[in-house]
Structure formats: C-alpha cells, structure tokens
N, CA, C and O of each residue as an XYZ file, in Angstrom:
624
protein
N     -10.603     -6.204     -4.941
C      -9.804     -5.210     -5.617
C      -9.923     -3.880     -4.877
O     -11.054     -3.397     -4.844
N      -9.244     -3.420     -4.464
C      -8.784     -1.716     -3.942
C      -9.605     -1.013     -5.397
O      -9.424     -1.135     -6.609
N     -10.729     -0.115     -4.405
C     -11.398      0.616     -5.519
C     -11.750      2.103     -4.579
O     -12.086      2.126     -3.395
N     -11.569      3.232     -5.446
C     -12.051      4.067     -4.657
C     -11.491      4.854     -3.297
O     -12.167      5.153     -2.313
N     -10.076      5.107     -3.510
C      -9.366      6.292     -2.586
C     -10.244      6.943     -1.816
O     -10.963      7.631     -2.541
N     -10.568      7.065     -0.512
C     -11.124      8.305      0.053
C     -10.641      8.651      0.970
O     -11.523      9.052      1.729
N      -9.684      8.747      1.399
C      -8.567      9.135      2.280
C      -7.530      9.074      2.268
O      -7.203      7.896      2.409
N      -6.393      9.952      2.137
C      -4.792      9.669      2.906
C      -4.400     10.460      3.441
O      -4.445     11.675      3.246
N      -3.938      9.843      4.229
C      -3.056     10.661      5.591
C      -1.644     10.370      5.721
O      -1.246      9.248      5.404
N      -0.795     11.295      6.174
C       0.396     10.922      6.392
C       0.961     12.000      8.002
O       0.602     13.115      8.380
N       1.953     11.002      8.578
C       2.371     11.323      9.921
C       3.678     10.944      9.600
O       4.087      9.999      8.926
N       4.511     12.207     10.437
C       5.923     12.350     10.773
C       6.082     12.541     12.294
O       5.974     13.621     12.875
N       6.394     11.162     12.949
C       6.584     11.316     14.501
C       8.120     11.290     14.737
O       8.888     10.788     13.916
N       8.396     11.674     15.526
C       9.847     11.671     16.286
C      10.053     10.104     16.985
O       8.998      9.502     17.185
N      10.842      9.668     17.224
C      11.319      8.360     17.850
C      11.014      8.413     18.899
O      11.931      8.304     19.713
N       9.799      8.578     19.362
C       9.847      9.032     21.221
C       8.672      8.091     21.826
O       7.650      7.925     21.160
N       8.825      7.486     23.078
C       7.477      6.654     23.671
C       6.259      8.124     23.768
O       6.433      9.297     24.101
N       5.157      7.435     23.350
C       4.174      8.448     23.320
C       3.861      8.878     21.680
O       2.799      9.119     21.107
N       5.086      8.864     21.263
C       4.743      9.852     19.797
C       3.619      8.888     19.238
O       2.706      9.518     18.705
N       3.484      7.704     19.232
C       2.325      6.749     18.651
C       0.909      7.147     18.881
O       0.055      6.973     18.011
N       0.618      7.741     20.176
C      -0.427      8.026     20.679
C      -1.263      8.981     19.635
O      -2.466      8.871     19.398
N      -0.263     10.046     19.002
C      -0.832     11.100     17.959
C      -1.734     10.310     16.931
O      -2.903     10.571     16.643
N      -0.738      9.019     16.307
C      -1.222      8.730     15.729
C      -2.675      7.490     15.408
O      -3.383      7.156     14.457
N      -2.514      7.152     16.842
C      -3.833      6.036     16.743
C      -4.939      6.630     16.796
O      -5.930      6.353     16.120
N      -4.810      7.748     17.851
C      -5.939      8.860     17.866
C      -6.621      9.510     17.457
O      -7.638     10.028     17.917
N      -5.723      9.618     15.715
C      -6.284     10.420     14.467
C      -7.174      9.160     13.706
O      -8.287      9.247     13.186
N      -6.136      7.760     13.849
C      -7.024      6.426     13.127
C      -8.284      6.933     13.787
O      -9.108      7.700     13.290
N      -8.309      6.243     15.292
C      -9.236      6.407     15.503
C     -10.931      6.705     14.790
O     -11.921      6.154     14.308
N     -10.231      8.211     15.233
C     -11.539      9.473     14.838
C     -11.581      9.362     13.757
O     -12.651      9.837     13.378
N     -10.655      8.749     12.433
C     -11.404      8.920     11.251
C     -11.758      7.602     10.716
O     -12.212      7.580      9.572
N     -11.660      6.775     11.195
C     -11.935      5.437     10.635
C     -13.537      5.482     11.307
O     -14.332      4.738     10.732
N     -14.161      6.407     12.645
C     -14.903      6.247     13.100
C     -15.675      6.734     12.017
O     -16.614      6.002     11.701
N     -15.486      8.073     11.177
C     -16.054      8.954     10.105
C     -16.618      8.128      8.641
O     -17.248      8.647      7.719
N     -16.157      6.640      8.766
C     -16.168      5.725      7.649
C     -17.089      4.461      8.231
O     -17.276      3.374      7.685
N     -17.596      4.927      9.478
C     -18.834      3.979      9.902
C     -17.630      2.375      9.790
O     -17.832      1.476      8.974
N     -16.758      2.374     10.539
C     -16.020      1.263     10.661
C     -16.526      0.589     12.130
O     -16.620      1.141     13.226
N     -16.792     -0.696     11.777
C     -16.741     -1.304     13.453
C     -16.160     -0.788     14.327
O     -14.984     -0.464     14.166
N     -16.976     -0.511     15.787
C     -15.939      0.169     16.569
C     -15.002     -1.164     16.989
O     -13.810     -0.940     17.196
N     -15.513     -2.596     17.128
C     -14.293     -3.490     17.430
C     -13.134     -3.840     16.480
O     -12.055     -4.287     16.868
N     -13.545     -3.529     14.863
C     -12.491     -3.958     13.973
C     -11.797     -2.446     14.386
O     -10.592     -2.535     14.620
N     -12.258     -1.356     14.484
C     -11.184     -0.144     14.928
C     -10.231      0.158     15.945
O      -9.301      0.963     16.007
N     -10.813     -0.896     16.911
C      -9.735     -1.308     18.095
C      -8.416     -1.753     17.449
O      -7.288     -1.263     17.405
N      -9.098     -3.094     16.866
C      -8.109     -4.216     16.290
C      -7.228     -3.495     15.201
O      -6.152     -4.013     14.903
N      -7.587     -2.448     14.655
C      -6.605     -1.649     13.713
C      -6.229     -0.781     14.848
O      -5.056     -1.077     15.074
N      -6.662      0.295     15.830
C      -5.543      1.402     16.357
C      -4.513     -0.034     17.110
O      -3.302     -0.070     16.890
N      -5.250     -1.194     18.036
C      -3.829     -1.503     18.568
C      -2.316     -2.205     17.867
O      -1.188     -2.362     18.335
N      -3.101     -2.600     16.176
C      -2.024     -3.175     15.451
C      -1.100     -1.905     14.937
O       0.058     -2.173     14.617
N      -1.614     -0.339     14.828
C      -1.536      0.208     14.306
C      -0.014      0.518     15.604
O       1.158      0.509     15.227
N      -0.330      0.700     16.703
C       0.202      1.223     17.771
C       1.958      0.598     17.741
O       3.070      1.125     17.709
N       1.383     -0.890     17.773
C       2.482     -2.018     17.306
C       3.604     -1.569     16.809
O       4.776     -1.561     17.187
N       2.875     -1.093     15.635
C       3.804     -1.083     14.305
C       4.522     -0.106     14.654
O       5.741     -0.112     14.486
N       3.663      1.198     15.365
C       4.806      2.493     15.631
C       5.784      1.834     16.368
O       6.973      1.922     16.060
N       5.275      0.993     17.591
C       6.578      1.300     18.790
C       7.937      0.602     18.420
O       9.100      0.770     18.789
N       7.139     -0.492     17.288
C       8.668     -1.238     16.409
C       9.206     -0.654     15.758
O      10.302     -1.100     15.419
N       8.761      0.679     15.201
C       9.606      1.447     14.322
C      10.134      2.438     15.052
O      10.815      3.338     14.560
N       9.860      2.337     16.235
C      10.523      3.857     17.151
C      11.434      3.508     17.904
O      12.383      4.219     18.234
N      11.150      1.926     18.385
C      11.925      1.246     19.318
C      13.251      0.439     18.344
O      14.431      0.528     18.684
N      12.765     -0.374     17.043
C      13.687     -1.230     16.467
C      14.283     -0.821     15.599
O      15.479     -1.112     15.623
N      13.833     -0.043     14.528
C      13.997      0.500     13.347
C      14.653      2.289     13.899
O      15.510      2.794     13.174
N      14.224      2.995     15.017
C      14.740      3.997     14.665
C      15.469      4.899     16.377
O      15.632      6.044     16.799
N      15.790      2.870     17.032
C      16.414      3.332     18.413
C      15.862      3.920     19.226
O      16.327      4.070     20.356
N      15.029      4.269     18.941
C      14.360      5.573     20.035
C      15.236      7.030     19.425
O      14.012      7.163     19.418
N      15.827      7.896     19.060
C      16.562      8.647     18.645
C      15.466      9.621     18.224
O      14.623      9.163     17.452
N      15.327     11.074     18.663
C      14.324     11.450     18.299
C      14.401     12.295     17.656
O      13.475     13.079     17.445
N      15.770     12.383     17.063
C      16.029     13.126     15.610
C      15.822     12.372     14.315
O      15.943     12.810     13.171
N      15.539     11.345     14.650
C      15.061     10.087     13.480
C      13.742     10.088     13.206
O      13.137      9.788     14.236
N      13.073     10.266     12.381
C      11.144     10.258     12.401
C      11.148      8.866     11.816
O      12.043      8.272     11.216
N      10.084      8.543     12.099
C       9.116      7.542     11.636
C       8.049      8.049     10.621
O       7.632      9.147     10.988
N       7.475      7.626      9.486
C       7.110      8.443      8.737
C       5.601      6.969      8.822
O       5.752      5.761      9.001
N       4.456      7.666      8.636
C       2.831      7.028      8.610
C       2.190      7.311      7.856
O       1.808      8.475      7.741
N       1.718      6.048      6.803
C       0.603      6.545      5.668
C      -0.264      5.580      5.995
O      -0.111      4.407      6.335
N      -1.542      6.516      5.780
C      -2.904      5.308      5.633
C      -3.638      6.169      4.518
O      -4.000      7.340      4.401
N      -3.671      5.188      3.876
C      -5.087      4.793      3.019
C      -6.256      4.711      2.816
O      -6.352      4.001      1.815
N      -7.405      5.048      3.203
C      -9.080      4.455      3.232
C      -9.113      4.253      1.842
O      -8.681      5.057      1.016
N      -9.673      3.082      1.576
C     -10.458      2.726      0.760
C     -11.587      2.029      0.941
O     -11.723      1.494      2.041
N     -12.650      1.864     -0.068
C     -14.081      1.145     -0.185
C     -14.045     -0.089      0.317
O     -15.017     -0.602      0.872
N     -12.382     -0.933      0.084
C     -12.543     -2.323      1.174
C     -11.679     -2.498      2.233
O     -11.345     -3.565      2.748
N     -11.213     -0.973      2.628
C     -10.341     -1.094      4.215
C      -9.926      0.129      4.568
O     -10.512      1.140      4.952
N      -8.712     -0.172      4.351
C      -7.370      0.498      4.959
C      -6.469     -0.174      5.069
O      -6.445     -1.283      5.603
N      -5.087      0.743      4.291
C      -3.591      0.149      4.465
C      -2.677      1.106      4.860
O      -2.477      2.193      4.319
N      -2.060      0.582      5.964
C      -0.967      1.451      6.351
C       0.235      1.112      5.944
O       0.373     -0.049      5.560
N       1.418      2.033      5.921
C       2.552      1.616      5.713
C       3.676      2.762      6.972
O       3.572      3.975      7.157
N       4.548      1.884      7.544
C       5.479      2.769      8.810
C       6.672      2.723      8.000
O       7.178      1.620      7.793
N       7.214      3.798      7.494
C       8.216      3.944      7.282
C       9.222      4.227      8.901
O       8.807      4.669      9.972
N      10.874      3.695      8.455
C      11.934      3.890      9.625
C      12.994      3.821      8.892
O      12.941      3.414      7.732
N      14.466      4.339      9.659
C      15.526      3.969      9.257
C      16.448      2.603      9.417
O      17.531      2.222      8.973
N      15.481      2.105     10.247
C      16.447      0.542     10.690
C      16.470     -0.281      9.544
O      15.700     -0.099      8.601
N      17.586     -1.466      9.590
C      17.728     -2.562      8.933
C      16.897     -3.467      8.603
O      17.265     -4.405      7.895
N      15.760     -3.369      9.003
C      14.553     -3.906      8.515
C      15.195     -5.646      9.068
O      16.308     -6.115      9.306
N      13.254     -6.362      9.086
C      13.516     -7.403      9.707
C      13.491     -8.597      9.098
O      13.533     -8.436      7.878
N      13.415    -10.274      9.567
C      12.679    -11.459      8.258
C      11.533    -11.608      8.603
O      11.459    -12.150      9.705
N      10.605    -11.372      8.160
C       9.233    -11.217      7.621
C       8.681    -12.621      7.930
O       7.657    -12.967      8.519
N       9.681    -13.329      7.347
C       8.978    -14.774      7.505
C       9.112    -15.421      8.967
O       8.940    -16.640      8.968
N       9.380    -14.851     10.186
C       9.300    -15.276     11.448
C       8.019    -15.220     11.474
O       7.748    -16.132     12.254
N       6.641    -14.574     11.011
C       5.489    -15.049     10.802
C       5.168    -16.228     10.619
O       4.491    -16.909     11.390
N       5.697    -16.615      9.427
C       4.906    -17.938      8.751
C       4.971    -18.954      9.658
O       5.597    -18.765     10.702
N       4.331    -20.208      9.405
C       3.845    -21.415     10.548
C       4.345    -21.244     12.030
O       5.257    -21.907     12.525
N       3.622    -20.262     12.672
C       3.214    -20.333     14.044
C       4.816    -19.935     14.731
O       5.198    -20.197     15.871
N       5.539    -19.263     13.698
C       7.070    -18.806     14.346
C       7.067    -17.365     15.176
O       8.147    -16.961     15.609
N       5.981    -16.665     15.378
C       5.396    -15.878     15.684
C       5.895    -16.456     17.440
O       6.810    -15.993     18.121
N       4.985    -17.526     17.785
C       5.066    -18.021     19.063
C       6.501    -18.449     19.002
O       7.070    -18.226     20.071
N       7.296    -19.017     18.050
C       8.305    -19.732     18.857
C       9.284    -18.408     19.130
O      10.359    -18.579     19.706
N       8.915    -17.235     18.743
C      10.413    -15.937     18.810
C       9.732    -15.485     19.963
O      10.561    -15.095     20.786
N       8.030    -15.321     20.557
C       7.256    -14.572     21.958
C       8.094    -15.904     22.990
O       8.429    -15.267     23.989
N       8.472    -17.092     23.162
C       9.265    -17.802     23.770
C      10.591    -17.573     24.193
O      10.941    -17.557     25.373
N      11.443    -17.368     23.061
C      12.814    -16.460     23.443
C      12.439    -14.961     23.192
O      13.106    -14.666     22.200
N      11.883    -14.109     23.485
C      11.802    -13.036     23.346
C      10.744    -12.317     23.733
O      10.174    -11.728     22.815
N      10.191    -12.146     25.085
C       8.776    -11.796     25.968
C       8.163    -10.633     24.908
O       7.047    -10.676     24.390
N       9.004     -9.766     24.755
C       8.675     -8.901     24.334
C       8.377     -8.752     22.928
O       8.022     -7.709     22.378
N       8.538     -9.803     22.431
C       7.916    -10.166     21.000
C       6.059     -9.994     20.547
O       5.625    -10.103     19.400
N       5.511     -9.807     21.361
C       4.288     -9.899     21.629
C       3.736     -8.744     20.642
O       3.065     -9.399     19.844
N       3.654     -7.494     20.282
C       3.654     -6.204     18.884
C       3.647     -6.984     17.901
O       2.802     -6.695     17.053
N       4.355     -7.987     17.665
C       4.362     -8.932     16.161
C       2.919     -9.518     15.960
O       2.139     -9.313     15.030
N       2.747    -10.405     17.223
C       1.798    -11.143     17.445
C       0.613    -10.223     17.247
O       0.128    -10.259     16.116
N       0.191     -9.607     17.907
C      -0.671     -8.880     17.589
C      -1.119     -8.134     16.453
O      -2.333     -8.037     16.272
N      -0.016     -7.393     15.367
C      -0.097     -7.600     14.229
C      -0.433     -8.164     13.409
O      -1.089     -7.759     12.449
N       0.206     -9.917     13.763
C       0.118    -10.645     12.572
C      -1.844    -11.637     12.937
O      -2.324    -12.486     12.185
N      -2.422    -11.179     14.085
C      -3.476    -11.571     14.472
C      -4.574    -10.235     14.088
O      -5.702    -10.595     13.751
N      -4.354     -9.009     14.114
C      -5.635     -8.181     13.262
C      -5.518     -7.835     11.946
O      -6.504     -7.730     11.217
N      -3.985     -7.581     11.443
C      -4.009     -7.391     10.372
C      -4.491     -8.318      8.772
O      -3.758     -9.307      8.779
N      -5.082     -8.352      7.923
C      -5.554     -9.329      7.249
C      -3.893     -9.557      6.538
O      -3.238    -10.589      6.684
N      -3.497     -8.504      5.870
C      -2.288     -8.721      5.532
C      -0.877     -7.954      5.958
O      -0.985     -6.772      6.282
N       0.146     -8.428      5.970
C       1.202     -8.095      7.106
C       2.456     -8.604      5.260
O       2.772     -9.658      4.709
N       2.748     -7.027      4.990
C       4.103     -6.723      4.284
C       5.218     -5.814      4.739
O       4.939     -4.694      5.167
N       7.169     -6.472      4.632
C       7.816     -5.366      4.863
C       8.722     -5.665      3.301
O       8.738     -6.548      2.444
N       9.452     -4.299      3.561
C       9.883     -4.026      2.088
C      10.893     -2.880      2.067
O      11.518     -2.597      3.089
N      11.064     -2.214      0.917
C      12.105     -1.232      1.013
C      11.832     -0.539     -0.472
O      11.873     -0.911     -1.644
N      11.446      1.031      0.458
C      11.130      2.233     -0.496
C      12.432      3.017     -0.569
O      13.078      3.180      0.466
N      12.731      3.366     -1.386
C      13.972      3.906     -1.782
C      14.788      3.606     -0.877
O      14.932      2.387     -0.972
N      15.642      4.130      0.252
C      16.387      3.720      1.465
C      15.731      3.522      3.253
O      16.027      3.648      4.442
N      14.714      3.147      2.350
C      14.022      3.204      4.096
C      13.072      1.859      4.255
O      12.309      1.532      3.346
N      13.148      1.329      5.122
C      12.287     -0.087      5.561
C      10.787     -0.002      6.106
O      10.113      0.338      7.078
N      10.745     -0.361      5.251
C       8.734      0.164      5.880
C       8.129     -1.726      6.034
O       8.614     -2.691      5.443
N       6.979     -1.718      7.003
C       5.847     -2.300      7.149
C       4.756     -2.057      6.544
O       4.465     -0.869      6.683
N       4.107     -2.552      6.013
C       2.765     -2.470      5.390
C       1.736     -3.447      6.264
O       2.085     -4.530      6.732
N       0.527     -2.925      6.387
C      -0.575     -3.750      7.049
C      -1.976     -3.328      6.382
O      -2.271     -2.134      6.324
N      -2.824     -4.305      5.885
C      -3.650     -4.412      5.256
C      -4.801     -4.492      6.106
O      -4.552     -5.422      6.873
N      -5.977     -3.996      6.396
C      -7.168     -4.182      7.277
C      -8.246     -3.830      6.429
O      -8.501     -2.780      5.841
N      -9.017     -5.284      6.507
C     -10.078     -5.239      5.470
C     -11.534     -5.147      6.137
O     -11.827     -5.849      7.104
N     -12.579     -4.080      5.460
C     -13.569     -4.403      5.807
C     -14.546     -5.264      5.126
O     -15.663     -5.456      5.606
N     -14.156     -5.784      4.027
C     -14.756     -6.564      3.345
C     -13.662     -7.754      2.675
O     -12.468     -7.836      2.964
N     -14.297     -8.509      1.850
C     -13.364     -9.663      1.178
C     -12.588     -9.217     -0.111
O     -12.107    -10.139     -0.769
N     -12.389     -7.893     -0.584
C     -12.176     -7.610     -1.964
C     -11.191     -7.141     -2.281
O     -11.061     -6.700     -3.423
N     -10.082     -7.087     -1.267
C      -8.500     -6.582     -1.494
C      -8.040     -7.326     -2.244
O      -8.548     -8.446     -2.302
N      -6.897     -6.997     -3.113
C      -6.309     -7.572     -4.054
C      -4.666     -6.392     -3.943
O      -4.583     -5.285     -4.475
N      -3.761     -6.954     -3.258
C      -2.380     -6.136     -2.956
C      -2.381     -5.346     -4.507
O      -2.955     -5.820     -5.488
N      -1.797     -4.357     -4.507
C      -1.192     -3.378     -5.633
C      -0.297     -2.419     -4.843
O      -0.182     -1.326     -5.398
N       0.286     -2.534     -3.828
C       1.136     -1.878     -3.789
C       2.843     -2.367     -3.685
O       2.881     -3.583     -3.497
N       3.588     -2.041     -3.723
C       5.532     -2.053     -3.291
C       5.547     -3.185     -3.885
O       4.533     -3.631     -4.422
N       6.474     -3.697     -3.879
C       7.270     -5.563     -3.401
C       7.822     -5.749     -2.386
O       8.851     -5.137     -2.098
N       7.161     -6.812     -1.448
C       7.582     -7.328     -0.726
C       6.784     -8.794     -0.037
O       6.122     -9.448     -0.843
N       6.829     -9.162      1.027
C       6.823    -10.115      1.459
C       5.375     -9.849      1.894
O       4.929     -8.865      2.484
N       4.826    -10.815      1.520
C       3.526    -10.707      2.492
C       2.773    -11.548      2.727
O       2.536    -12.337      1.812
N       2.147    -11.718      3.920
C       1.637    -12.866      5.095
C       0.077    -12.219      5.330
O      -0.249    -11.217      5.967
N      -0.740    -13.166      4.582
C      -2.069    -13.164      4.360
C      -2.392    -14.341      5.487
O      -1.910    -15.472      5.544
N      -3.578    -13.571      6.559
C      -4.567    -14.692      7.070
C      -5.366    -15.658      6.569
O      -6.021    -16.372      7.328
C-alpha cells in the first residue's frame, strides 16, 4: 500500500533533445537523498529518460512550444512518475506477452519501451483531462498497491 508522501516534484520541459537531461538529474540527486540503491536509481533515471524522449519525440513532435509536463512522487515504498504530453497516446498492450520484442523487430528504435517495461515494476498510460500521460511505478519494496488515474497497467 502507498503510505506516507515525502516528496513531489513537478517539471515543465519544452519538446527539445536534451530537455530530459534536467530532469533525470534532479531524480537522480533526490532519490539519492532517500538512501535509494544507487543501481535501482540507474534503472529509474534511464526508464525515467525513456519516458521523456517518447513524450518529446512521439507525443509532442519535438515542437518546443509544446511542454511535456513531470510528476514524481516519493513514497515509503518507491516512486511514481507520471509524463504528461499532447500526443494521441499509444496501445499499452504492445507490452503484454513479449510484444515488446515483436514491435523492437519492425521498429529498431522501439528499444525506450523495452527498457521501461524491464525497470519499471509497473508501466500505466491513460488520459487526464485532455492530455495522455504514462505512469511508471518503481518500487523499493513489495507494498504498492495502484491508487492512482484509470488506466491500463502492466505489472512485472
């Protein structure tokens, strides 16, 4: 169960290669402040990174009058992010049974998914008022229990 708020953050990047960098950098340093594995903190800034460049690249063109909008969470059993964008949002279920690999086959560059759907414990997209967001769940313990949005979501 999600107990115990002790952090949120929120980021407004521009659609631009690089703008991600702001934000893994801040994970980083504060997930370091929460005595987090430095290897599970890898495995969250590079899923974290992912998620921007799909929302900068897929969801919001690159256009850098378009922001991408970033919330994270700390809590007592993780951290959850959510990337807000303006794109059409994607099917979620190209995750499920190993479809992950069959879209990195037609699609090299599919590989941001993969990586996602390999650190994140849980992997949700959805739709907040008019905007398509990702959600990613990173647990440091066994005791998450989802409470947030509706949407689709792909548990390890």
């Amino acid at each position: 169960m999600r107990k115990g708020n002790l952090l949120t953050m929120n980021w407004k990047i521009n659609s631009q290669y690089g703008q991600e960098k702001v934000v893994t950098r801040d994970v980083e340093r504060l997930l370091a402040l929460y005595s987090i594995d430095s290897r599970r903190i890898e495995e969250v800034t590079t899923a974290v990174s992912e998620a921007c460049l799909n929302a900068l690249e897929h969801g919001n063109k690159l256009d850098p009058h378009r922001l991408v909008e970033v919330t994270m969470d700390i809590h007592e059993g993780g951290c959850i992010f959510r990337f807000y964008d303006d794109g059409a949002g994607f099917d979620s279920h190209l995750l499920l049974a190993n479809q992950v690999t069959q879209f990195i086959k037609t699609d090299p560059r599919g590989w941001g998914l993969q990586l996602i759907n390999t650190f994140a414990n849980q992997f949700r997209t959805g739709y907040e008022d008019i905007r398509f967001y990702v959600e990613l769940v990173f647990l440091t313990n066994d005791t998450y229990e989802s409470g947030c949005g509706n949407g689709t979501i792909i548990s390890r």
